[in-house]
LODOMAR-82663 format. One line per field, with one value per residue (C-alpha): residue number from 1; residue in one letter; z, x, y. Coordinates in Angstrom, 3 decimals. Layout:
N
num: NUM:...
residu: A:...
up: Z:...
east: X:...
north: Y:...
//
This chain:
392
num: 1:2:3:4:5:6:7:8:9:10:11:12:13:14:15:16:17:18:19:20:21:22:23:24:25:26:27:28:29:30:31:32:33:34:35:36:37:38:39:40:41:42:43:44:45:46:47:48:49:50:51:52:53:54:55:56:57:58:59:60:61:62:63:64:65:66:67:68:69:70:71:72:73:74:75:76:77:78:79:80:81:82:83:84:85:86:87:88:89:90:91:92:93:94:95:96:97:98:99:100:101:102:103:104:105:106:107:108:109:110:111:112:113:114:115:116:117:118:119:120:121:122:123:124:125:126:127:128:129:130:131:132:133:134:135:136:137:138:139:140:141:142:143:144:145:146:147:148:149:150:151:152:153:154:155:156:157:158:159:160:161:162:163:164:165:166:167:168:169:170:171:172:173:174:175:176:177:178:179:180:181:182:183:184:185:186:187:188:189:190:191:192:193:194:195:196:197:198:199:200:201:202:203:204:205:206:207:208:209:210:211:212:213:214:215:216:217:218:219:220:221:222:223:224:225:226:227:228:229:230:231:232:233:234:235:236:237:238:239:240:241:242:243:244:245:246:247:248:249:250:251:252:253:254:255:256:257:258:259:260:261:262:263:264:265:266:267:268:269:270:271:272:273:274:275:276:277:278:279:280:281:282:283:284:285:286:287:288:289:290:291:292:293:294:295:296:297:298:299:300:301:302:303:304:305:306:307:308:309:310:311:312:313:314:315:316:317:318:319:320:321:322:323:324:325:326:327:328:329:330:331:332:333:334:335:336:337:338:339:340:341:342:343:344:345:346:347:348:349:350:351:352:353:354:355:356:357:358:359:360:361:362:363:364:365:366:367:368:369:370:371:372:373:374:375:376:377:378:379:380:381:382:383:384:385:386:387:388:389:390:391:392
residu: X:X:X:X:X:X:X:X:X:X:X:X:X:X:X:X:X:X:X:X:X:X:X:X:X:X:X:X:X:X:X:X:X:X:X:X:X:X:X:X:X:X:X:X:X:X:X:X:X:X:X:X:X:X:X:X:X:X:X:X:X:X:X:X:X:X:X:X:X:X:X:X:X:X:X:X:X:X:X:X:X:X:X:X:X:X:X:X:X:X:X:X:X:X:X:X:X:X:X:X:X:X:X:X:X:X:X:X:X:X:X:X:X:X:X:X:X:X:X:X:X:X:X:X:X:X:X:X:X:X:X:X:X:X:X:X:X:X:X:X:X:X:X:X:X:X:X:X:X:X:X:X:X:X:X:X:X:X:X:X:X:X:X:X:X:X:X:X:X:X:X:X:X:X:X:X:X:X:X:X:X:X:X:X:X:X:X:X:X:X:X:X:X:X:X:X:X:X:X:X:X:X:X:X:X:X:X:X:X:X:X:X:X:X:X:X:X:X:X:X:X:X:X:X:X:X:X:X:X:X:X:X:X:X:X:X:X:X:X:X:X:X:X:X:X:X:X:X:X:X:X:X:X:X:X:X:X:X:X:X:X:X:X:X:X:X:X:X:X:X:X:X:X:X:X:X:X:X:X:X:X:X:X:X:X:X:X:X:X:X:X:X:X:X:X:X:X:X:X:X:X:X:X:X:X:X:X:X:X:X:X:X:X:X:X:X:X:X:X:X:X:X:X:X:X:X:X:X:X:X:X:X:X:X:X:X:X:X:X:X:X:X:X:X:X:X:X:X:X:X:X:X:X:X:X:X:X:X:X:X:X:X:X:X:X:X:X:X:X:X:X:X:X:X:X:X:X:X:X:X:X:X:X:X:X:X:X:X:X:X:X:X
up: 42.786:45.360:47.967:49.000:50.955:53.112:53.322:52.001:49.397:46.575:44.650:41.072:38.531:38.186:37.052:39.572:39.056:36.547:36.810:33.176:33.937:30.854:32.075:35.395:33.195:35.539:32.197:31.318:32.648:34.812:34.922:36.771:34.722:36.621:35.235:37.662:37.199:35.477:37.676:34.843:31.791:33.555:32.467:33.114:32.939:32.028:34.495:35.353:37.772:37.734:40.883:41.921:38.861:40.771:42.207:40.477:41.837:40.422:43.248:45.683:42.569:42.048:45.960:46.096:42.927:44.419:48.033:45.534:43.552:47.212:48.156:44.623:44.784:48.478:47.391:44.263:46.205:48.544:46.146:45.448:42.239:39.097:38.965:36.286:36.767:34.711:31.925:32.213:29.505:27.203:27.763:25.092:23.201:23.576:20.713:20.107:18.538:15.510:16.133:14.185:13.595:12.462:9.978:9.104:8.037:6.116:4.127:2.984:2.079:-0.029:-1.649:-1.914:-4.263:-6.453:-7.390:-8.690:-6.289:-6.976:-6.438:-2.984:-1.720:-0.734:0.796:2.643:3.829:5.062:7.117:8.674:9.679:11.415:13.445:14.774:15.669:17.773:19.665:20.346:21.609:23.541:21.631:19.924:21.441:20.355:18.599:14.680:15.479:19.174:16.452:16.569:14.733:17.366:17.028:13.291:13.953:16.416:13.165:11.185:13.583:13.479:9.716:9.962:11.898:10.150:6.691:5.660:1.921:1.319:-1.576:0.602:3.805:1.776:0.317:3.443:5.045:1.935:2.800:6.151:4.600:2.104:4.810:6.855:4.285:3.002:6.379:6.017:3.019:3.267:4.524:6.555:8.389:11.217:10.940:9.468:8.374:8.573:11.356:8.926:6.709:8.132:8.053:6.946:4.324:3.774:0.996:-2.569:-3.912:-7.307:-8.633:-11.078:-12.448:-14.942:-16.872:-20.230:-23.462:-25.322:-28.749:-30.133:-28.020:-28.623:-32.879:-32.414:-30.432:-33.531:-35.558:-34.322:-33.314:-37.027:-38.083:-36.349:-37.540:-33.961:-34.595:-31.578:-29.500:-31.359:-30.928:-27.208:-26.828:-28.727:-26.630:-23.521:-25.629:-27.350:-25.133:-21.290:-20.629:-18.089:-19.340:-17.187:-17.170:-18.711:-22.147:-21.549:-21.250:-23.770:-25.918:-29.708:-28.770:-27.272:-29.988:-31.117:-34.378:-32.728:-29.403:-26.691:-23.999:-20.737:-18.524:-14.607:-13.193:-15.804:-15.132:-11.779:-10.818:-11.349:-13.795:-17.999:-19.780:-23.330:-24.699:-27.882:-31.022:-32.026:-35.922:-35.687:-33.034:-35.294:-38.822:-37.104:-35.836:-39.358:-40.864:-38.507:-39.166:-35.557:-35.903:-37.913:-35.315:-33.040:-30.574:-27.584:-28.567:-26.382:-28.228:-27.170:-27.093:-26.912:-28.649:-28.743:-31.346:-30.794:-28.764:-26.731:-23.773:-22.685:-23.310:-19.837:-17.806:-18.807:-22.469:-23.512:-20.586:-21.840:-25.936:-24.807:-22.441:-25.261:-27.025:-24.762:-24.087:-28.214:-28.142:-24.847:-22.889:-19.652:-15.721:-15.165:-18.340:-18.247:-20.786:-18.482:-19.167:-22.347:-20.375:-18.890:-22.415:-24.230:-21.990:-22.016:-25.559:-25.831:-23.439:-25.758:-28.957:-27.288:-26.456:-24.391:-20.513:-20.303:-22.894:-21.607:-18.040:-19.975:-22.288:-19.161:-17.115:-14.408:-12.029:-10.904:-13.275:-10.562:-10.821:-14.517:-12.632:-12.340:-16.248:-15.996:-13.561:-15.549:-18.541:-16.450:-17.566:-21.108:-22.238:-24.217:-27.355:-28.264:-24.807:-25.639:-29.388:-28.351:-24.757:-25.500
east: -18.852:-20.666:-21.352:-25.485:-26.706:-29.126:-30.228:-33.738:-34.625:-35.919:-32.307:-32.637:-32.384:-29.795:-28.091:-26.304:-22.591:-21.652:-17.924:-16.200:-12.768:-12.098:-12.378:-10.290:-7.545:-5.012:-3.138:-6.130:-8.056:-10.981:-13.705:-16.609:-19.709:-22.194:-24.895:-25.116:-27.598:-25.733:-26.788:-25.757:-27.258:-30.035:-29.932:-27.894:-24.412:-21.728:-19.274:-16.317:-13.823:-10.489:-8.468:-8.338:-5.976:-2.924:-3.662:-1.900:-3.654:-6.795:-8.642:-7.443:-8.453:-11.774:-12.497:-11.395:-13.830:-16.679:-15.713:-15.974:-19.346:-21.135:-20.150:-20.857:-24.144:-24.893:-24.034:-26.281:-28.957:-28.391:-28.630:-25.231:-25.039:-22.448:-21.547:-18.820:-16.916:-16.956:-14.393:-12.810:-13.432:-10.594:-8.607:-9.293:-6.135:-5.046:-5.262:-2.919:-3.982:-1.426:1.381:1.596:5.285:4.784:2.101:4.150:6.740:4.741:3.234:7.056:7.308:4.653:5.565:9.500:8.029:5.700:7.855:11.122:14.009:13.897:9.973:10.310:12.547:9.882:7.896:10.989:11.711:7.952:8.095:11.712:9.839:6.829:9.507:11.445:7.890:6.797:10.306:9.748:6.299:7.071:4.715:6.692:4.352:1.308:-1.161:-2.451:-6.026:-4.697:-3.214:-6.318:-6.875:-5.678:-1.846:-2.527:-2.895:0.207:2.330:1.132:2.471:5.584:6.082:5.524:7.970:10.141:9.168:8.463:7.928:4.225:4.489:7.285:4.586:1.860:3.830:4.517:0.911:-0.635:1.801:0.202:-3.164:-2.245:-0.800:-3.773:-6.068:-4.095:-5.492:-8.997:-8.655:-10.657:-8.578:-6.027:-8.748:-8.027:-9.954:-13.325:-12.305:-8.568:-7.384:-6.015:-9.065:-9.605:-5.488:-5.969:-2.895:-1.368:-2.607:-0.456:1.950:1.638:4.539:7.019:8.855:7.786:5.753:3.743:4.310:1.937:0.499:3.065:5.797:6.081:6.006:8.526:10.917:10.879:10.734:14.351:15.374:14.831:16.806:19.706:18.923:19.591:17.435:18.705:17.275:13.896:13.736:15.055:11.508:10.098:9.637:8.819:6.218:4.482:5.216:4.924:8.426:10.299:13.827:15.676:15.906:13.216:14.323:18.113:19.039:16.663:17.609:17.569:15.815:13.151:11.686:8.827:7.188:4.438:5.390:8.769:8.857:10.086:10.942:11.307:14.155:14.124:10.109:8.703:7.272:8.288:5.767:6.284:5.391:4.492:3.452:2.181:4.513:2.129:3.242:5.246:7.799:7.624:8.672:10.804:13.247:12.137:13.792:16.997:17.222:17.646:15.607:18.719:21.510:22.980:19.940:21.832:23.198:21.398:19.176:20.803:24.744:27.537:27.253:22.816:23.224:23.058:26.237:27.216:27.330:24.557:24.831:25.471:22.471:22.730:23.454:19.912:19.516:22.020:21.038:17.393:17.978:20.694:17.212:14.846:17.495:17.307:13.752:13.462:11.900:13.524:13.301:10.328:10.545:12.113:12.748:10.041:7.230:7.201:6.063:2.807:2.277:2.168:-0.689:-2.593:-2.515:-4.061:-6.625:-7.287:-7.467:-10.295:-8.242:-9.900:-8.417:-8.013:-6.118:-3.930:-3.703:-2.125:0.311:1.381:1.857:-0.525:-1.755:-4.291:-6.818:-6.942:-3.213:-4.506:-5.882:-2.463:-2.719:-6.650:-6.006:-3.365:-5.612:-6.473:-3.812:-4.540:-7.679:-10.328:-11.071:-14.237:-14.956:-13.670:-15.546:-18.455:-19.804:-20.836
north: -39.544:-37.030:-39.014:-38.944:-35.976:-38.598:-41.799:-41.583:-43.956:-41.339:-41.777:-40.915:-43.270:-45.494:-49.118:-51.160:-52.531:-54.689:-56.289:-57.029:-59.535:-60.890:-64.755:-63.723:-62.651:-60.650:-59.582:-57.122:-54.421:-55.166:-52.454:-52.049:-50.122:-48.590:-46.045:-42.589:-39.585:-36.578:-33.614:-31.532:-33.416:-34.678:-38.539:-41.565:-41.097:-44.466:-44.691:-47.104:-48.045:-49.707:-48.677:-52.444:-53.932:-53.384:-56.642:-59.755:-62.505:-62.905:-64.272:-61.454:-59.207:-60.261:-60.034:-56.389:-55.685:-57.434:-55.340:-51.805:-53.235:-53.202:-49.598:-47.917:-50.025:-48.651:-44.871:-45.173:-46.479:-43.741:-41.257:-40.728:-38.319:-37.690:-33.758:-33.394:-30.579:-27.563:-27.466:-24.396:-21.477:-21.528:-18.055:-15.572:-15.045:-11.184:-9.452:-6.787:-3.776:-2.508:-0.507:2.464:2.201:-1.431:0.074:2.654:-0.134:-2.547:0.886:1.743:-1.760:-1.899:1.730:0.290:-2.219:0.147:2.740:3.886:5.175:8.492:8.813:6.037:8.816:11.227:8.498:7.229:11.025:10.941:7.537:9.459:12.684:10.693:8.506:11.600:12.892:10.462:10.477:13.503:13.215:9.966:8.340:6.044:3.128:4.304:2.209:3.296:3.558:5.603:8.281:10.834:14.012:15.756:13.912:14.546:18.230:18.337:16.787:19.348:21.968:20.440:20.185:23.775:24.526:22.303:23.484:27.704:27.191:26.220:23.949:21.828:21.880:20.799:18.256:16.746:16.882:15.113:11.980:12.090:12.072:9.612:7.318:7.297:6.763:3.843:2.533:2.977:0.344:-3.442:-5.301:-3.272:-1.052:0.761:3.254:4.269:7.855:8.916:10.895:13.041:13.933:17.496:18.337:21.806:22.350:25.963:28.458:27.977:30.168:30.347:28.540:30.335:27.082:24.796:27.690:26.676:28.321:30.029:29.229:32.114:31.596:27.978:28.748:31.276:29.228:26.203:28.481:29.691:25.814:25.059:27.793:26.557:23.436:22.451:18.776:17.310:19.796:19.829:16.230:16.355:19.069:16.910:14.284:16.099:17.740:15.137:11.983:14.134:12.657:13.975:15.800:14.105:10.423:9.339:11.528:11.883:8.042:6.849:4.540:3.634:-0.467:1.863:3.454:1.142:1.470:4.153:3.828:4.700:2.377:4.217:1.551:1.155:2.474:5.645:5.957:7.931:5.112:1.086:0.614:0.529:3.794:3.201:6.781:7.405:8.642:10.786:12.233:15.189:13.524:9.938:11.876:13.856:10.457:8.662:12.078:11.898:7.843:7.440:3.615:2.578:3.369:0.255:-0.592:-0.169:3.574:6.543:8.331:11.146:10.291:12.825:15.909:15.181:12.394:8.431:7.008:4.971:7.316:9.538:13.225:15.441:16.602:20.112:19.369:20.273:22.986:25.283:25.264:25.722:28.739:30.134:30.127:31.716:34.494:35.443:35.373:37.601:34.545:34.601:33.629:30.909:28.973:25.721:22.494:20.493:23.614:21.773:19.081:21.352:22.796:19.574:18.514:21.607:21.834:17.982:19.481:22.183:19.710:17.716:14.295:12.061:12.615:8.923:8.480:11.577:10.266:6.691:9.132:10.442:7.499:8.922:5.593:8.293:10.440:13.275:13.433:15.523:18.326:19.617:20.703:21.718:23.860:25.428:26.268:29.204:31.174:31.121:33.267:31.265:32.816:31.413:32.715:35.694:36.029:34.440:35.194:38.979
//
C-alpha cells in the first residue's frame, strides 16, 4: 500500500475492511478484504491481509485485526493508493547464430548417409580442406552467414595454390558452391544467395581420358572382339555400353542374382551413390547373356569370375583392361581411349537415337538431369551429317 500523499478527503474510490475469522477459529487463516484503487488498471483492486495469524489466542487475535482494520480504513480514506509493481520483462533468450563448422558437420552427415564410400570421399576431402582453411585464417569461429564472398574468394585462392590442374581446382570450388547453396535451402537458410555464387572457376582443359568411339571405330572393334570370340569381353563392354555402368565395381563384381528378366540391379555399396540402379537390358546386351546361359549359373557366382566367366571369385581389376587395350593396339586405337569411353559413347549414341533424356538420366542413375550435359556437350565432337547433307 502507498501510503496517501495528503490528507484531503478527494480519495478515490474504495471499500472499507471487512474481517473473515472463520467463527474465531485460531486453527485457520483470518483475512482482512479491503477494495483499493489500482493506479495502474484504473478500478478497484481486491486486497487482503493476514500478518496478524501468528497470534494463538483468539481474543488477542481478533484485537490485533480490529487494531489493522482502523489504519487500512484511515489510509484508504486518506487516499492511500494500490501501485503494483511492474513485472519485469522476461530476458530475451540469446540466440546464437550457426557456426559454420557446425554446418559444415551436419552437411557431411547428411552426404555420409546419401551416398556410397567411394563417392562420400570427395565430399569428406572437401569438409578437410575448408577446416585447414579457416585455421589458417583464424577464422575457425566464424559464423555461416559471417562467411562472405569475399572469404569465398580467399578459399578459392587457396585451392589454387593448393591445386595446378584445372579439372582438380574446379572440382574443388564447385563443392564450395554446392555447400553454400545447400544453405540457402527452406528450412536451413542462412543465406538468401550463396556467398559462393560468383566463385569464378578456371578455364577447362579439354580432357583426353574417357574418349567416345566413333560409329566406325566402335564396329570395327566387335567386329575383331567377335573374331576372337572373346564373349566375355563383349559382354564386360557390353554392359558399360548399354547399361552406363561403371567398369569398375559396378560391372566387375556383378553378380548372376542380379540379372533380372530386363533389368541389372546395381546395388548400394557397388553404385556411386547409396541408392538402387536398375538399368535397362536393352536387346543386344539381354541375347547376348541368354546366348552365354549366364541366368542358369549358381545365383551367387560373379558374373564375371576368374578367367571372365561366372565364379565364385571376381575376376582382377585389370582383367578386362588388358584384353581391351590388346585390342585397340591391333586396330591402331591408342593413347585416350579407355573401357569407361564406352561408357560416354553409349550415351551419346542414345542421344543420337532420339531416347527420351529422362529416361537416360534413370539408365544412368543420374539424381540430377543436368548431370546429362556431360554427354551433350560431347556430341560436339562428332559432325552431324544431316547437318552436313542438308544445311547447304
Amino acid at each position: 500500500m502507498k501510503p496517501p500523499k495528503n490528507t484531503v478527503s478527494d480519495a478515490p474510490p474504495f471499500r472499507k475492511c471487512k474481517l473473515f475469522h472463520y467463527d474465531y477459529n485460531p486453527e485457520k487463516t483470518w483475512l482482512i478484504e479491503f477494495y483499493q484503487w489500482n493506479t495502474k488498471t484504473q478500478s478497484k483492486h481486491r486486497r487482503f491481509f493476514s500478518r496478524f495469524n501468528s497470534i494463538r489466542d483468539p481474543k488477542q487475535r481478533l484485537k490485533e485485526a480490529n487494531r489493522w482494520i482502523a489504519f487500512i480504513d484511515q489510509q484508504l480514506e486518506q487516499g492511500a493508493v494500490f501501485e503494483p509493481e511492474p513485472i519485469p520483462e522476461a530476458p530475451k533468450p540469446v540466440v546464437l547464430a550457426p557456426m559454420l563448422l557446425d554446418d559444415l558437420k551436419a552437411y557431411l552427415i547428411v552426404k555420409e548417409s546419401t551416398l556410397a564410400e567411394t563417392a562420400f570421399k570427395v565430399y569428406r576431402n572437401f569438409g578437410n580442406k575448408l577446416k585447414v582453411f579457416l585455421i589458417e585464417k583464424g577464422i575457425e569461429q566464424i559464423a555461416t552467414k559471417e562467411f562472405n564472398p569475399e572469404c569465398c574468394d580467399q578459399y578459392r585462392q587457396y585451392i589454387l595454390k593448393l591445386h595446378s590442374h584445372p579439372t582438380t581446382r574446379n572440382k574443388e570450388l564447385n563443392q564450395l558452391k554446392t555447400f553454400f547453396l545447400y544453405f540457402t535451402k527452406a528450412g536451413r537458410r542462412r543465406f538468401d544467395i550463396s556467398p559462393a555464387a560468383d566463385v569464378e572457376l578456371v578455364p577447362k582443359q579439354e580432357s583426353q581420358i574417357h574418349e567416345p568411339y566413333t560409329d566406325e571405330q566402335a564396329t570395327a572393334i566387335f567386329e575383331r572382339i567377335t573374331s576372337l570370340e572373346d564373349y566375355p569381353l563383349l559382354l564386360f563392354i557390353y554392359f558399360v555400353h548399354y547399361c552406363f555402368a561403371r567398369p569398375g565395381q559396378e560391372v566387375r563384381l556383378m553378380k548372376v542374382r542380379d540379372l533380372k528378366e530386363r533389368s541389372v540391379t546395381i546395388r548400394p555399396g557397388r553404385s556411386k551413390t547409396n541408392i538402387t540402379k536398375s538399368p535397362t537390358l536393352p536387346k543386344p546386351l539381354n541375347d547376348l547373356i541368354d546366348d552365354l546361359k549366364i541366368r542358369d549359373c549358381q545365383l551367387d557366382f560373379y558374373v564375371f569370375g576368374k578367367n571372365g566367366k561366372p565364379g565364385p571369385e571376381p575376376v582382377g581389376k585389370n582383367y578386362f583392361y588388358h584384353r581391351h587395350k590388346k585390342i585397340l593396339n591391333e586396330l591402331g586405337l591408342e593413347g585416350k581411349y579407355t573401357v569407361y569411353g564406352w561408357k560416354h559413347t553409349g550415351n551419346i549414341k542414345a542421344i543420337r537415337l532420339g531416347i527420351h533424356p529422362k529416361k537416360l538420366q534413370v539408365q544412368n542413375g543420374f539424381t540430377e538431369y543436368r548431370t546429362m550435359e556431360i554427354y551433350t556437350r560431347r556430341l560436339s565432337a562428332f559432325a552431324d551429317d544431316e547437318i552436313y547433307e542438308k544445311f547447304v
